[in-house]
Backbone bond lengths (Angstrom), bond angles and torsions (degrees), N, CA, C in turn:
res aa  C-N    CA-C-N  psi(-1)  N-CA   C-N-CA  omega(-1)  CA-C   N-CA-C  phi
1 X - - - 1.448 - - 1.526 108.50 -
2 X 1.016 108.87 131.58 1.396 122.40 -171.85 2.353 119.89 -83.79
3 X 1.576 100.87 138.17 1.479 67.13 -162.21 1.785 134.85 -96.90
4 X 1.345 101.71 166.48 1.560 82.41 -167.85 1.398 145.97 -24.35
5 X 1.185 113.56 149.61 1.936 111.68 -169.69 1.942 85.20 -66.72
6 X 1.580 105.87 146.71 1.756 117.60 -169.60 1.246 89.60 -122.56
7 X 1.601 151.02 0.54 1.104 131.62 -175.83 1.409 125.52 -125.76
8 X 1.157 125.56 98.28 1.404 125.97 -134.35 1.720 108.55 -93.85
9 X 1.264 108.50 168.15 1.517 96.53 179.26 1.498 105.14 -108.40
10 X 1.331 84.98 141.26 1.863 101.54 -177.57 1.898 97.48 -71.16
11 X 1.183 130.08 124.17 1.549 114.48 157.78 1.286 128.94 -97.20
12 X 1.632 114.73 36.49 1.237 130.09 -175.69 1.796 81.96 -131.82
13 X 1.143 140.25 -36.93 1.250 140.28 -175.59 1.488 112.88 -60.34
14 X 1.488 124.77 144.19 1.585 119.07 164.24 2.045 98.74 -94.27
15 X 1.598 87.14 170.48 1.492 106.08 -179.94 1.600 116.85 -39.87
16 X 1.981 102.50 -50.89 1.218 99.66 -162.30 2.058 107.80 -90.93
17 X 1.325 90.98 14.40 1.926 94.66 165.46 1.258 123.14 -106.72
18 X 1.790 108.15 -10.64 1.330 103.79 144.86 1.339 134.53 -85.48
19 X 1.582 116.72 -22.56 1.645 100.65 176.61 1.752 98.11 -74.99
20 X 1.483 118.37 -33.48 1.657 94.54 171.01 1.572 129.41 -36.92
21 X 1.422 91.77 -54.04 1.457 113.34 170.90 1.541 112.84 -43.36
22 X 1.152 147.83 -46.85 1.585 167.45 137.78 1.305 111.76 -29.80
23 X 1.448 109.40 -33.36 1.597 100.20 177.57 1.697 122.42 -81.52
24 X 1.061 96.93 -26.17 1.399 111.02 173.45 1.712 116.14 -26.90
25 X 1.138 124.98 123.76 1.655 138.61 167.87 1.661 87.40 -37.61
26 X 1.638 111.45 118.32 1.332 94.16 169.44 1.332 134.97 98.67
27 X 0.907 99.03 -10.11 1.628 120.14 -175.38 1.636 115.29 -77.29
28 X 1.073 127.55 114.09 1.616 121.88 169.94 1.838 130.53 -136.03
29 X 1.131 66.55 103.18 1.582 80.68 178.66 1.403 120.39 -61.17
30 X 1.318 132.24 -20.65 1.273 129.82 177.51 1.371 99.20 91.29
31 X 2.021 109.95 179.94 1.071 114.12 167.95 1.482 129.88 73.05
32 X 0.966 147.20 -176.72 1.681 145.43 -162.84 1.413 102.84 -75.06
33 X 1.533 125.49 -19.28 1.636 122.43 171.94 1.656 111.48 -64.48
34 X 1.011 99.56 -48.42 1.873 122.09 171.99 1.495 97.47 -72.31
35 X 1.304 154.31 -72.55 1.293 139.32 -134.95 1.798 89.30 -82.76
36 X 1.495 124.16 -23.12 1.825 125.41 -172.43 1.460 89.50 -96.02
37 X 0.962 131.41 -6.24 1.825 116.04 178.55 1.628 104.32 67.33
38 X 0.602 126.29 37.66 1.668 131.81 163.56 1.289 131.16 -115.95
39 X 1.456 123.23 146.65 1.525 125.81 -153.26 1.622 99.91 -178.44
40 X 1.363 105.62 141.64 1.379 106.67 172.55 1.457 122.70 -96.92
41 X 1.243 97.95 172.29 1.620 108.03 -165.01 1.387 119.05 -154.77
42 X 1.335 122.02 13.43 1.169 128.27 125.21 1.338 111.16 -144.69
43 X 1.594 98.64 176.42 1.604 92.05 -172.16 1.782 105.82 -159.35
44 X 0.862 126.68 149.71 1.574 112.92 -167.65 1.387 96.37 179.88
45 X 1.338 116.95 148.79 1.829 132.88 -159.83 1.700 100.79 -62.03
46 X 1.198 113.69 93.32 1.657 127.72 161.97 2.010 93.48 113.61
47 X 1.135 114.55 4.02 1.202 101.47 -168.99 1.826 106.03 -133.79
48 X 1.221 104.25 130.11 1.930 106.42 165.60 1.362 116.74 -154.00
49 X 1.251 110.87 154.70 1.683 132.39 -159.14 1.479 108.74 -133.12
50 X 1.467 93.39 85.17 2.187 103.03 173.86 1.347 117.91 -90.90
51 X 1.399 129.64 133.85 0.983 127.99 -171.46 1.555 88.39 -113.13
52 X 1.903 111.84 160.65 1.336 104.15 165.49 1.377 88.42 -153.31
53 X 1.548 101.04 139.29 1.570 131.20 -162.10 1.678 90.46 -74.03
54 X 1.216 148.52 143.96 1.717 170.18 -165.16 1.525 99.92 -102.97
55 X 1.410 137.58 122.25 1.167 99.46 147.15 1.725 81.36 -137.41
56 X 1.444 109.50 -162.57 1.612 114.11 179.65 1.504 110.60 -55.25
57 X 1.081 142.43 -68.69 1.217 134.07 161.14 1.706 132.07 -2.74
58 X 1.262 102.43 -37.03 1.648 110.50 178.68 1.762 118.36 -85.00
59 X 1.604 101.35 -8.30 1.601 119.60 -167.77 2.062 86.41 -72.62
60 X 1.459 73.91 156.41 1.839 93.85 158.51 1.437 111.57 -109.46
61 X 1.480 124.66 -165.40 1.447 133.49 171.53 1.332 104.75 -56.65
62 X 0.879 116.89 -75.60 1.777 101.50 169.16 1.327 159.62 -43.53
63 X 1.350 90.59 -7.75 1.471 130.90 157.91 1.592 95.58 85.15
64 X 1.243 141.58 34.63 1.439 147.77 142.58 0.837 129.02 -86.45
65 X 1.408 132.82 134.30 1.457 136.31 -172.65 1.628 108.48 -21.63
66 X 1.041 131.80 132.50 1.279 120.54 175.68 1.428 113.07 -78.84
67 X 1.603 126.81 140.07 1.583 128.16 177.14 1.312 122.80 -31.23
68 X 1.646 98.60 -57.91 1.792 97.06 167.03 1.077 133.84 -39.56
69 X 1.296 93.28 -32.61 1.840 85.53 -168.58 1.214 122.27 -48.00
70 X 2.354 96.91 -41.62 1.408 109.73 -168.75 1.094 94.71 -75.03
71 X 1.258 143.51 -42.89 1.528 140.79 -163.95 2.014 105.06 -38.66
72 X 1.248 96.50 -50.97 1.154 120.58 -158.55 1.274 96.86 -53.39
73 X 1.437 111.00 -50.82 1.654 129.51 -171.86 1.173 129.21 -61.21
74 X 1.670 91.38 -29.73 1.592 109.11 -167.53 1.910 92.12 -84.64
75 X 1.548 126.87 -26.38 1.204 138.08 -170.47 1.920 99.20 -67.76
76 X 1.319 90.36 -47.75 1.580 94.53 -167.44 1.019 142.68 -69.56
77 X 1.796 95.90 -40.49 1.506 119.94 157.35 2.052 107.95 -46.29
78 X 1.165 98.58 -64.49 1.285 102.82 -179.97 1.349 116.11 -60.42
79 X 1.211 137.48 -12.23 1.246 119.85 165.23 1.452 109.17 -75.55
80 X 1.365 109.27 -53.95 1.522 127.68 170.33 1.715 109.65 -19.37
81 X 1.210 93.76 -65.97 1.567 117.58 -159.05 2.353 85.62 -49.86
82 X 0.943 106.08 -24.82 1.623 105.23 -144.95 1.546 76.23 -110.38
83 X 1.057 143.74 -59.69 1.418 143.04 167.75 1.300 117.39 -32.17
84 X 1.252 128.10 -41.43 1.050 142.53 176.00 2.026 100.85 -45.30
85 X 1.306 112.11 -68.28 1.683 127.75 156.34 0.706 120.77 -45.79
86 X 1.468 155.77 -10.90 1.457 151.41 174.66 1.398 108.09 -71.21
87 X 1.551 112.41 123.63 1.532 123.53 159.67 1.176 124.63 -88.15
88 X 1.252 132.21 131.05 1.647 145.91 -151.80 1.430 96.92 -18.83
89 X 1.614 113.49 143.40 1.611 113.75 166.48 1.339 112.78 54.51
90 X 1.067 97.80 22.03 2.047 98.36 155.62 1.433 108.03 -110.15
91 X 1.296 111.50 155.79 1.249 107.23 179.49 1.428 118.15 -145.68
92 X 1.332 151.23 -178.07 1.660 140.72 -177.12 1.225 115.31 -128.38
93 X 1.373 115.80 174.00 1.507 113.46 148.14 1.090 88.65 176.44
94 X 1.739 117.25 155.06 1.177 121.07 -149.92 1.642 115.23 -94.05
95 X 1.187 126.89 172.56 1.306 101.58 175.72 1.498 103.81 -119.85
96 X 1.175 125.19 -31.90 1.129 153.14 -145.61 1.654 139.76 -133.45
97 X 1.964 128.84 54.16 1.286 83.11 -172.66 1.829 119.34 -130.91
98 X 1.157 141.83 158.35 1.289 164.80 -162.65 1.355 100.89 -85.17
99 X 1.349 137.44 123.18 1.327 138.59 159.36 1.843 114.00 -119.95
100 X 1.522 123.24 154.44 1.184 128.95 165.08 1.329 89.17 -127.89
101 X 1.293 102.87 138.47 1.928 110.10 159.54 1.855 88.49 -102.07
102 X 1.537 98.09 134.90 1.535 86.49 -176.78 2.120 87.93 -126.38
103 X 1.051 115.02 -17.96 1.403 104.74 159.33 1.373 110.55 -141.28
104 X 1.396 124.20 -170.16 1.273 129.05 -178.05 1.778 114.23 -104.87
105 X 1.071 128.62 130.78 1.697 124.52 177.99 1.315 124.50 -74.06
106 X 0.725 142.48 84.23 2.107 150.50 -169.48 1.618 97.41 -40.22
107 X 1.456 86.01 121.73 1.362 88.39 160.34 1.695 140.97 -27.71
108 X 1.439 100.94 -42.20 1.426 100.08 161.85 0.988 147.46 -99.15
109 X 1.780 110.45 29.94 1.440 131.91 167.99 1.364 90.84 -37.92
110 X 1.496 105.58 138.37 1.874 99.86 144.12 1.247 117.41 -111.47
111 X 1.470 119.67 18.78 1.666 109.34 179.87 1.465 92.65 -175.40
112 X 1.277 105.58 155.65 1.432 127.08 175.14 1.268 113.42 -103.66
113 X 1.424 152.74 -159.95 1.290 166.88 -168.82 1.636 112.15 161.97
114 X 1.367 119.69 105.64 1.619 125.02 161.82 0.959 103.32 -97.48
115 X 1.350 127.81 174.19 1.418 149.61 166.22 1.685 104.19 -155.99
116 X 1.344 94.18 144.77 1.778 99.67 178.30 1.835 105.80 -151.78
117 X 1.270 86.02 102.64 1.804 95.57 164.47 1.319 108.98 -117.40
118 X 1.877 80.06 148.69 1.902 97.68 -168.56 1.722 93.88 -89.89
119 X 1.588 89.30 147.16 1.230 87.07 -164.83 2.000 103.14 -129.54
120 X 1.624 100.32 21.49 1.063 122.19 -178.96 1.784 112.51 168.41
121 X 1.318 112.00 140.54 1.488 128.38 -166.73 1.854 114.05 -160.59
122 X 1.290 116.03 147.37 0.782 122.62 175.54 2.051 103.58 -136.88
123 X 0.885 105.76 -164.12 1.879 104.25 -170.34 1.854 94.59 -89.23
124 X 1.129 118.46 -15.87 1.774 108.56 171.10 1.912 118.47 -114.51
125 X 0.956 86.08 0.16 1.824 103.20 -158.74 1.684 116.45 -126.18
126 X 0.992 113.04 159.60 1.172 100.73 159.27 2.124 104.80 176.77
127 X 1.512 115.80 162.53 1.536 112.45 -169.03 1.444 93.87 -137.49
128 X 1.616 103.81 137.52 1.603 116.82 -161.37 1.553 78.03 -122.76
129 X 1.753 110.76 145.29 1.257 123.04 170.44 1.791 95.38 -113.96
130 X 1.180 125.99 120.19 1.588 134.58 166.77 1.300 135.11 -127.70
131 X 1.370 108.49 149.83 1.402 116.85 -160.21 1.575 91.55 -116.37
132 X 1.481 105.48 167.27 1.538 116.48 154.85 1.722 89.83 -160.35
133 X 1.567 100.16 124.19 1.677 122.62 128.86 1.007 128.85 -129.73
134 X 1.857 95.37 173.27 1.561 98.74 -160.76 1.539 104.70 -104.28
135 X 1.572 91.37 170.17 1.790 89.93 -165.55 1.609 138.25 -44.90
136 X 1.486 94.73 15.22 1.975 92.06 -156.01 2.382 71.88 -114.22
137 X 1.013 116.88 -14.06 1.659 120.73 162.11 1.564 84.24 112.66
138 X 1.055 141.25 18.88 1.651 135.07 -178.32 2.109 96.47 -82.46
139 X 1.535 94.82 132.24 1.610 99.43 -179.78 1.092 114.33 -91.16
140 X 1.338 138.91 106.98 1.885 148.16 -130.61 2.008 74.48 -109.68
141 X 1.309 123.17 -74.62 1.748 130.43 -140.69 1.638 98.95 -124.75
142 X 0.847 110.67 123.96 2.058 113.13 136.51 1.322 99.83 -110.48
143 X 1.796 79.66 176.07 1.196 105.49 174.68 1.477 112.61 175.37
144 X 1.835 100.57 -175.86 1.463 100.93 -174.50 1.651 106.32 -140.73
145 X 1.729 125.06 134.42 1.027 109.63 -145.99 1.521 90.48 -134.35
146 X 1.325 135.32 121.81 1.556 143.67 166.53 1.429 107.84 -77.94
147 X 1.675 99.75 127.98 1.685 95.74 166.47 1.386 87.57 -139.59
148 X 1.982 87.24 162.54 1.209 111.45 166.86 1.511 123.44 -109.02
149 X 1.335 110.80 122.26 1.605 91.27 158.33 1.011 131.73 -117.07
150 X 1.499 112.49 173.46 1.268 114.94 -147.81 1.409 110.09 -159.70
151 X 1.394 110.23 107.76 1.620 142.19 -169.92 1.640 118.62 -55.66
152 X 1.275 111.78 119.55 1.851 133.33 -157.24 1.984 79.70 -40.71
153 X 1.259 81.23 152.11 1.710 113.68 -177.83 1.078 112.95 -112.30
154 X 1.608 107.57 129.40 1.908 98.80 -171.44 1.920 107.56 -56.89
């Protein structure tokens, strides 16, 4: 069992003062963001840029980045991207998402790069367009990512 999420949400905070908050040298949120080594590093209203550190662990049988990983990336960015927009005590989760593997990641990637801009929103909804390549600039995944949001709860 994996251990509790450590990074809590402010409900006086908006979306894009928590991924600031996340960017921080050091920062750990816990949970599948921490156990995939990924974290963002920029962040800006409809827009975010996660990098995730490679190490052996992320390989498949073939010793290439494994799909998930990007899947994962392509999930995160796009939440990100939509997080970024959230006003205090809103919160997401996705409903929806679309992947292409359009190349394969070499084992000796040492880092990934997503990006996810929304490329349409409404006040419950919203659609993240995302990329991931790997550090040498080769584009491994797109994709397309549905979120929902969903307004602070008494």
């Amino acid at each position: 069992m994996s251990a509790p999420v450590r990074f809590h949400l402010d409900p006086d905070g908006d979306g894009l003062e928590l991924l600031r908050r996340w960017m921080v040298p050091g920062a750990e949120v816990g949970g599948f963001p921490d156990r995939l080594g990924a974290y963002p590093v920029e962040a800006r209203e409809g827009f975010v840029r996660m990098v995730c550190e490679i190490d052996p662990g992320h390989a498949n049988l073939a010793g290439l980045v494994h799909g998930g990983v990007m899947a994962a990336l392509i999930d995160m960015a796009g939440g990100g991207a939509v997080m970024s927009m959230l006003t205090p005590g809103q919160t997401l989760v996705t409903t929806d998402l679309t992947l292409r593997f359009l190349n394969a990641a070499p084992g000796n990637t040492a880092r990934l790069e997503a990006t996810g801009t929304v490329t349409w929103h409404d006040a419950r909804k919203a659609v993240v367009s995302a990329e991931v390549r790997t550090d040498a600039g080769l584009v491994v995944a797109q994709g397309t990512v549905g979120v929902a949001i969903r307004e602070k709860r008494p």
